[in-house]
C-alpha positions as CSV (number, residue, x, y, z in Angstrom):
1,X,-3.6,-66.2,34.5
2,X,-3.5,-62.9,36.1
3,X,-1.0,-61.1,39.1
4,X,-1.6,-58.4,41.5
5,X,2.1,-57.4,42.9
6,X,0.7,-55.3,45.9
7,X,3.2,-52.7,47.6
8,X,6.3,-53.2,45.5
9,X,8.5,-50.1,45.1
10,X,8.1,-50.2,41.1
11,X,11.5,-49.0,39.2
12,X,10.8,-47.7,35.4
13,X,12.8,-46.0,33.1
14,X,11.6,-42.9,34.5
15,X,9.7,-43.4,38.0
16,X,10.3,-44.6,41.3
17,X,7.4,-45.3,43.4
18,X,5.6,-47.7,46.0
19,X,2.3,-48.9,43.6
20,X,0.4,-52.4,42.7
21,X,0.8,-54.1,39.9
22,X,-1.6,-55.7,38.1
23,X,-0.4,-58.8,35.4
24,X,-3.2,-60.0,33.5
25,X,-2.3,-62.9,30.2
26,X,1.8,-62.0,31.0
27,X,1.1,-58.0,30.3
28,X,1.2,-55.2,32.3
29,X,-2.6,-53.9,32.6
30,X,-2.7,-51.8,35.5
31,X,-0.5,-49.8,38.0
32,X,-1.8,-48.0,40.8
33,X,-2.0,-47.5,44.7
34,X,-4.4,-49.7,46.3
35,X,-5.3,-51.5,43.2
36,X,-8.7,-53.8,44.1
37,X,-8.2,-56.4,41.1
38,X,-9.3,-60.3,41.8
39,X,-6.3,-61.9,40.6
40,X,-5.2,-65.6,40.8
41,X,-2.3,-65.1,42.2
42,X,-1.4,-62.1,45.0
43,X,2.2,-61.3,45.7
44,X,3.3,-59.0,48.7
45,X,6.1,-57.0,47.2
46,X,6.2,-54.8,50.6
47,X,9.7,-53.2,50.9
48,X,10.6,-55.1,47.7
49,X,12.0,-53.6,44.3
50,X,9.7,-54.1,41.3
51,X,11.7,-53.9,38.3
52,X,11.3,-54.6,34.7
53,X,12.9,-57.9,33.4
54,X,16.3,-57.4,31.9
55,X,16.9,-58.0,28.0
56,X,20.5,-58.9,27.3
57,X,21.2,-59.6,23.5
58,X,24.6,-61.2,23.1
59,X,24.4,-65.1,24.7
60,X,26.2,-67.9,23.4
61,X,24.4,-71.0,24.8
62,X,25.2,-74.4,23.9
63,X,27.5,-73.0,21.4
64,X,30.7,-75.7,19.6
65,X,33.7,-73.2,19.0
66,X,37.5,-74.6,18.5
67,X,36.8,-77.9,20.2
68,X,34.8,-76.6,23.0
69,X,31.3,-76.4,23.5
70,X,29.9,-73.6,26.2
71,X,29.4,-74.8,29.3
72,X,25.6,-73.8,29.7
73,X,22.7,-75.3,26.8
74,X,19.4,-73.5,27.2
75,X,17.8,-75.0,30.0
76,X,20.6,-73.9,32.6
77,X,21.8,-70.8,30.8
78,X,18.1,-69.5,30.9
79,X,17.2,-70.7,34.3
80,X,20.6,-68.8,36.1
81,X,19.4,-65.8,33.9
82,X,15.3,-65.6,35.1
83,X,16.7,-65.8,38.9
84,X,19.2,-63.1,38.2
85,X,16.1,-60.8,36.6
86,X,17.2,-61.5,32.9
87,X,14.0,-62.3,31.2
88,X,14.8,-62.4,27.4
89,X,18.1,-62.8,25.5
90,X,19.4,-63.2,22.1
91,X,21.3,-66.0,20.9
92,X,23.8,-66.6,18.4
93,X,22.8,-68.9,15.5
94,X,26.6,-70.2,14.1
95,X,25.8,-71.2,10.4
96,X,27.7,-74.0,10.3
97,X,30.3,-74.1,7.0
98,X,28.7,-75.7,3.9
99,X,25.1,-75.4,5.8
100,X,21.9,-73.6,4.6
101,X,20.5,-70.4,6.7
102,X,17.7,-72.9,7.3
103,X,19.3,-76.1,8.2
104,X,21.7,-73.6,10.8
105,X,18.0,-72.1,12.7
106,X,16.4,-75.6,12.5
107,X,19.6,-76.9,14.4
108,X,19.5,-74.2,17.2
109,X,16.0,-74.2,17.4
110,X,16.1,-77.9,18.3
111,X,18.8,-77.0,20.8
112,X,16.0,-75.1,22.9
113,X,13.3,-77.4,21.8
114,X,11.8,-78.2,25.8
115,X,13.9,-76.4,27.6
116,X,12.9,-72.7,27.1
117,X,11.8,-70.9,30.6
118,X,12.5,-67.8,29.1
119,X,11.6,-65.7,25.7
120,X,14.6,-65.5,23.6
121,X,15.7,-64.4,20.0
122,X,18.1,-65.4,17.2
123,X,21.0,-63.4,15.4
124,X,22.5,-65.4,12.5
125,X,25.8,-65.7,12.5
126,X,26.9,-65.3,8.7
127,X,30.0,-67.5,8.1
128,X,30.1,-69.1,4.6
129,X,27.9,-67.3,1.5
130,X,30.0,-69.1,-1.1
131,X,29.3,-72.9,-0.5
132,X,26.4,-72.6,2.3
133,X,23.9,-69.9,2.3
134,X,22.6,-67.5,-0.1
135,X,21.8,-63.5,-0.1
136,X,18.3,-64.6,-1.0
137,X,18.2,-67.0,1.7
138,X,19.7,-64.2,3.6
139,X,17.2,-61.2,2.8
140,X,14.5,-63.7,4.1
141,X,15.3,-64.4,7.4
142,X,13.8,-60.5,8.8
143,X,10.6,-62.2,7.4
144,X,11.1,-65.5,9.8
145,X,12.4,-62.9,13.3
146,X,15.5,-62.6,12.7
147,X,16.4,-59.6,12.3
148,X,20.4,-59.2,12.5
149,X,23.5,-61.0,11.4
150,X,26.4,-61.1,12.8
151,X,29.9,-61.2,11.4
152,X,33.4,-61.9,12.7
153,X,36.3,-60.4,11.5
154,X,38.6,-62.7,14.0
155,X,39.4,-66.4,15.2
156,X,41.0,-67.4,10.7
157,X,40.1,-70.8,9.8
158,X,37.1,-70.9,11.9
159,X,34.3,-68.3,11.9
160,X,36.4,-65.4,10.2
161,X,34.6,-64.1,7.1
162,X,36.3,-62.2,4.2
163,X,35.0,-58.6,3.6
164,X,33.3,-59.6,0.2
165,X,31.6,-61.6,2.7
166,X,31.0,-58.9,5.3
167,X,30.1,-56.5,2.6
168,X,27.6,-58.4,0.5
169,X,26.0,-59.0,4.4
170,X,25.3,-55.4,4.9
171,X,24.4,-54.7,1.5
172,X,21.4,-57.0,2.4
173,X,20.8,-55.4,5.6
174,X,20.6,-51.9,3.9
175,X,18.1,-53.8,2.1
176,X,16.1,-55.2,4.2
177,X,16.2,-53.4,7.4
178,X,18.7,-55.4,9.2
179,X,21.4,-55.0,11.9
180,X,25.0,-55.9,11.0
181,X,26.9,-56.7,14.1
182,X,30.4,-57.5,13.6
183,X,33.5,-58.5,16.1
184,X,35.8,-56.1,15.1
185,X,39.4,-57.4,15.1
186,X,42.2,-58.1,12.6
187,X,42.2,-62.0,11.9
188,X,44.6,-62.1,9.5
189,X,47.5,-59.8,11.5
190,X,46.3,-61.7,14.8
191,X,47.1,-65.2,13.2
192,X,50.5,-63.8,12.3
193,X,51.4,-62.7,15.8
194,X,49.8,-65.8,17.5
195,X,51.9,-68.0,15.4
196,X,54.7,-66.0,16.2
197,X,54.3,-66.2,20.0
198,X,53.6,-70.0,19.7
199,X,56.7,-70.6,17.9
200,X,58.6,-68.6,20.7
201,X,57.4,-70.5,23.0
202,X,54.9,-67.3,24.3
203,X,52.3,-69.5,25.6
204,X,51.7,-67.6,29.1
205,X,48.2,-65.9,29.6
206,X,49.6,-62.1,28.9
207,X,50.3,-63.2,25.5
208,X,46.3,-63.5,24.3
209,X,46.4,-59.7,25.0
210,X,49.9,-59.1,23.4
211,X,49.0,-60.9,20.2
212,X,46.0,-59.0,19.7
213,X,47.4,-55.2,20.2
214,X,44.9,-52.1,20.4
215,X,45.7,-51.3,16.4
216,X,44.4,-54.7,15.4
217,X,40.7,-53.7,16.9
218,X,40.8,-49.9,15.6
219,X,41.6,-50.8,12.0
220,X,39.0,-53.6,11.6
221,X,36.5,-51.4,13.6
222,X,37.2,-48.3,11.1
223,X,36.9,-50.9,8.1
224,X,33.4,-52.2,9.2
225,X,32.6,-49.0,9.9
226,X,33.4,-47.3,6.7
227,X,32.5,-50.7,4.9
228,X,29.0,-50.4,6.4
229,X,29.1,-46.2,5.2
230,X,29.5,-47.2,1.6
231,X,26.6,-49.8,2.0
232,X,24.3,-48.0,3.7
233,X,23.6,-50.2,6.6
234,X,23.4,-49.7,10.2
235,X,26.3,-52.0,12.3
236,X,26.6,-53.1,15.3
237,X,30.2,-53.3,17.0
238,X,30.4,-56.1,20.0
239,X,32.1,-56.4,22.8
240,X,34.6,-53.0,22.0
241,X,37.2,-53.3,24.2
242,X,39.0,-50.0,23.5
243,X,37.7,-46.5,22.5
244,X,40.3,-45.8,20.0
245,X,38.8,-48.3,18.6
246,X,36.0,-45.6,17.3
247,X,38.0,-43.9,14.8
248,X,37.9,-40.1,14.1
249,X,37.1,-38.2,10.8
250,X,40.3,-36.6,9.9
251,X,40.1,-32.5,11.9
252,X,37.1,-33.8,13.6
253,X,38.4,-35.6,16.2
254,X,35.4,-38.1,17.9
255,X,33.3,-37.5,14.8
256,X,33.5,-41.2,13.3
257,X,30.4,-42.0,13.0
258,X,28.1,-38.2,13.2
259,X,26.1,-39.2,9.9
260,X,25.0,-42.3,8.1
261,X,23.2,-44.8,9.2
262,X,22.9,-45.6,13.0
263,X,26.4,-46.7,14.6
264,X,26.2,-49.1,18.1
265,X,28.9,-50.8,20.1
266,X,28.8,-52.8,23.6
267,X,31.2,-52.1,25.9
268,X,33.6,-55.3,27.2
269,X,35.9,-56.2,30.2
270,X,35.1,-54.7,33.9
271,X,33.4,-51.6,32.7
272,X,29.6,-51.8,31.4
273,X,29.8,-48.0,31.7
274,X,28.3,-47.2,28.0
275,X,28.7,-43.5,26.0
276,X,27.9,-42.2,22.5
277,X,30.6,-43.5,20.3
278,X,33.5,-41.7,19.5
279,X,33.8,-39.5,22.7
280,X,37.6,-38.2,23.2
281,X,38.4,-39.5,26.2
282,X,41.6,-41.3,27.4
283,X,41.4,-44.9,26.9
284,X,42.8,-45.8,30.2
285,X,39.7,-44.6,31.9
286,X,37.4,-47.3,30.2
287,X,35.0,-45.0,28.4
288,X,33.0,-47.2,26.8
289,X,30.3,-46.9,24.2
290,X,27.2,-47.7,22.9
291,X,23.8,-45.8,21.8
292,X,21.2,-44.8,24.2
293,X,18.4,-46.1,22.7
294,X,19.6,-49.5,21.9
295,X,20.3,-51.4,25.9
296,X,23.4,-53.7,25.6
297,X,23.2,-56.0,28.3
298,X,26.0,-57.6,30.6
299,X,27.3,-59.5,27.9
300,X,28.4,-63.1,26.8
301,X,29.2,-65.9,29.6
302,X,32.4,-65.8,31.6
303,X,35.1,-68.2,30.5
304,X,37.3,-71.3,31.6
305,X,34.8,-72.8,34.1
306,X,36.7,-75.6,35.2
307,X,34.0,-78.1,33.7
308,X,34.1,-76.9,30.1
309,X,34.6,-79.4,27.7
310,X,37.6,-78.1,26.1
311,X,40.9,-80.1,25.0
312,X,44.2,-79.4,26.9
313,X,46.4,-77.4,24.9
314,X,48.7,-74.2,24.8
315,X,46.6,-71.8,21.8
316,X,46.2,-68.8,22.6
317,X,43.6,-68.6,20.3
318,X,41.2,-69.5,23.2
319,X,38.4,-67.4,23.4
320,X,38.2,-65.5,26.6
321,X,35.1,-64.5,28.8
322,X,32.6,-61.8,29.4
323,X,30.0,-61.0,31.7
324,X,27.6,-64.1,32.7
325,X,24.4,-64.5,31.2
326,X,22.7,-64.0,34.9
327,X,24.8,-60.7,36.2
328,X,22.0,-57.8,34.9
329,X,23.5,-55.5,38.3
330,X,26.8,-54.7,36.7
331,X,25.0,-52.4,34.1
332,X,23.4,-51.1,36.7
333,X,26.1,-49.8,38.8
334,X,26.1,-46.3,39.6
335,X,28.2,-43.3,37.8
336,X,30.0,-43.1,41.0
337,X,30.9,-46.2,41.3
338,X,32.6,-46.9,38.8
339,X,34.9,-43.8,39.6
340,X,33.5,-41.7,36.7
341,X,34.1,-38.2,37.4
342,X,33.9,-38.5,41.0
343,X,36.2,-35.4,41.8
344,X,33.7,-33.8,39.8
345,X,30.4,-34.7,41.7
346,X,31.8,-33.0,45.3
347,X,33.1,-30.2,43.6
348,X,31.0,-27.1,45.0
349,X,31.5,-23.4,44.6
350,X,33.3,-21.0,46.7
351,X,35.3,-18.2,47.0
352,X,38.6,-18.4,47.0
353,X,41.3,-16.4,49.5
354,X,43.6,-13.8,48.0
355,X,46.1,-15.5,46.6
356,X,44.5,-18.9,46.6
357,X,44.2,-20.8,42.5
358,X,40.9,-22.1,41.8
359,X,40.9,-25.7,40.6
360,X,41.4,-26.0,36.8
361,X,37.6,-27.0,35.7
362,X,38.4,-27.4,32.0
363,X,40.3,-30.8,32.3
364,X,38.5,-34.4,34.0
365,X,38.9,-35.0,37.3
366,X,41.6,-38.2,37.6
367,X,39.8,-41.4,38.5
368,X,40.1,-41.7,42.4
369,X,39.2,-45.7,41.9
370,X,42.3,-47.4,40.7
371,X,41.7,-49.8,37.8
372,X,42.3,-53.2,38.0
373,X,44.7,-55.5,35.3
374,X,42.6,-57.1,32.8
375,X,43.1,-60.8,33.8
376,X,41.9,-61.8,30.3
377,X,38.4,-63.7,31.7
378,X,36.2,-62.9,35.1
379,X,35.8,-66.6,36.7
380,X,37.2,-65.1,39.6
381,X,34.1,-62.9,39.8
382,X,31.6,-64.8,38.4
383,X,30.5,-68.2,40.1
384,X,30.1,-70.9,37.9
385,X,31.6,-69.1,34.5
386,X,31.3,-70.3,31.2
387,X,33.2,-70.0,27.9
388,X,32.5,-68.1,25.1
389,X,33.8,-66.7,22.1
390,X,32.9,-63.5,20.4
C-alpha cells in the first residue's frame, strides 16, 4: 500500500516547508516538491499541516484501580487518540498481586486483542516481587519489548510498593538496561493525613490536595532519586507536580541530578511546559521538567467522567485526572502562551533619559497570565474525560 500526500505544509523537528510525501509499506520513502510517484492512494494536503504522529507514553486504558475501572478499553481510547494525531502510546501493564510478570502481559495483551487501530507499547507495573513475580522473571521482560517498569510509591494497600521492592526493581534495570519510572509520593504519610481528614469529617474536594502536601512529593522524589544513584539505574519520575520536588545537592542549589545515570520527569496539571530538571525557579510559576531527548506526551486520561464505573463514596483517595489520551496540542502550545517570560520577549534596547532607571534584567519578568486554581481534575476542559490513577 503506498501514499503520495501532495502539497502538505510538512512540520519536522527541524523544518517547515510546503513538499509531497511519499508513504510506501507505512514508511516514509520520499519527500520532495512535485514528487511524480504512482501511489494507490493520492491525498491533497493543499493548505494542510503535515505533521508527524504523536507518541504519548503514559495511558491507562481499561485499567481496574480502587473499584473503578477507566472509562475508555483500547478500541475507544485509541480511536479518540488517531483523530487527535496520537499515533502510538504506552500502556500500563498492572501486575496484579500474587500474579506472574507473564500471566499480568497475557491479561493486557488479551485486553487489546481486536481492537488495536493504533501501535502501542507496554511498561510493567511492578507491584508484588515477594508472592507474584520474580527478578528473573523480571530481567526478561527487555527480551519480550518491554523495556520499563514502573513503580508507585502512593495509593497503601493497593499498588504501593516497599523500597526493598523499588530497589531490587532498579537494581535489575541497571542490569538490564531498563527504565525505572516511579510516582513519587509519600504513601505512608499520605494514608495518615487521609485518615485524619476522613475522621474529621474533611471530605470536600480541597482536601485531596491538602492531604497530600508539597513535602510528601519532594521527599519520595529525592528517595527514588538517590535510591536509583546507589543502584545505578536511570528513573523516570511521572506526572511531577511541583519543582521542589527535584531536590538540590546540598551548596549546589538545582544540581540534583548533574551526574549518574540519566534523570526524566513529566510535567502534570495545566502546564505541559517541560525544562531540564532541577532548574531554580519559583514553584508558583509551573516550571516543569523533563529531558529533551526523551518527549513526554499530554499525559494520562482526565478524570470523573460522569459514566465511570466507580462506587459512590467520600475517599479521598480517588485518583484524580490528567491530560486526555487525544489532546497532543497542549504540548504544543507556544512559550508565549503559556505566559513564560513574556515581559522578556518585548523587551528591546534603548537609551534611557538622564535620570531615567533601566529595567532590572537580572531577575524574571512576573508572569503577565494569571494562573488558574488547580481544580484537582480537567473534565471541564476535556470532553468526554476519563479516570485514571498514577
Amino acid at each position: 500500500m503506498s501514499i503520495l500526500i501532495k502539497g502538505g505544509r510538512v512540520i519536522t523537528a527541524a523544518d517547515d516547508y510546503v513538499a509531497d510525501v511519499y508513504v510506501e509499506d507505512e514508511r516514509i520513502s520520499l519527500i520532495g516538491e512535485s514528487l511524480d510517484q504512482a501511489a494507490d492512494k493520492v491525498i491533497d494536503a493543499s493548505g494542510k499541516y503535515v505533521l508527524p504522529g504523536g507518541v504519548d507514553p503514559h495511558t491507562h486504558l481499561d485499567m481496574p484501580f480502587g473499584g473503578t475501572v477507566t472509562i475508555d478499553d483500547v478500541e475507544s481510547g485509541q480511536t479518540s487518540a488517531a483523530f487527535g494525531g496520537t499515533t502510538t502510546h504506552v500502556d500500563f501493564i498492572i501486575q496484579p498481586q500474587g500474579s506472574s510478570f507473564a500471566d499480568a502481559l497475557e491479561e493486557w495483551r488479551g485486553k487489546a486483542n481486536g481492537k488495536q487501530m493504533i501501535d502501542m507499547g507496554y511498561h510493567m507495573a511492578v507491584t508484588d516481587l515477594k508472592e507474584g513475580g520474580t527478578l528473573e522473571e523480571l530481567a526478561s521482560l527487555p527480551d519480550q519489548g518491554i523495556t520499563s517498569y514502573k513503580l508507585f510509591m502512593a495509593y497503601k494497600g493497593a499498588l504501593m510498593v516497599d523500597d526493598e521492592t523499588l530497589f531490587k526493581t532498579m537494581q535489575v534495570a541497571a542490569d538490564t538496561g531498563a527504565l525505572v519510572m516511579v510516582h513519587a509520593e509519600n504513601g505512608d504519610a499520605i494514608d495518615v493525613l487521609v485518615k485524619e481528614a476522613l475522621a474529621a469529617g474533611h471530605t470536600e474536594p480541597k482536601y485531596h490536595a491538602l492531604t497530600r502536601p508539597p513535602e510528601t512529593e519532594g521527599e519520595a522524589t529525592n528517595r527514588a532519586i538517590q535510591l536509583a544513584r546507589v543502584a545505578g539505574s536511570p528513573l523516570y519520575v511521572v506526572h511531577q507536580v511541583r519543582l521542589h520536588a527535584a531536590p538540590a545537592r546540598p551548596g549546589k542549589p538545582g544540581r540534583a541530578l548533574e551526574r549518574g545515570p540519566q534523570r526524566h520527569a513529566e510535567c502534570d496539571l495545566h502546564r505541559p511546559l517541560r525544562l531540564p530538571l532541577g532548574r531554580p525557579e519559583d514553584d508558583r510559576q509551573g516550571r516543569l521538567l523533563e529531558d529533551p531527548e526523551r518527549r513526554a506526551g499530554p499525559g494520562e486520561q482526565a478524570a470523573d467522567d460522569p459514566r465511570v464505573r466507580r462506587p459512590r463514596r467520600p475517599d479521598l483517595a480517588e485518583p484524580h485526572g490528567r491530560a486526555a489520551l487525544d489532546e497532543p496540542g497542549e504540548a504544543l502550545r507556544p512559550l508565549s502562551a503559556q505566559g513564560h517570560g513574556r515581559g522578556r520577549l518585548r523587551r528591546r534596547y534603548r537609551r534611557l533619559r538622564p535620570g531615567e532607571a533601566g529595567d532590572d534584567l537580572s531577575v524574571d519578568a512576573p508572569l503577565e497570565v494569571g494562573l488558574q486554581p488547580v481544580r484537582g481534575h480537567r473534565s471541564d476542559r476535556v470532553a468526554g474525560g476519563r479516570p485514571t490513577t498514577g
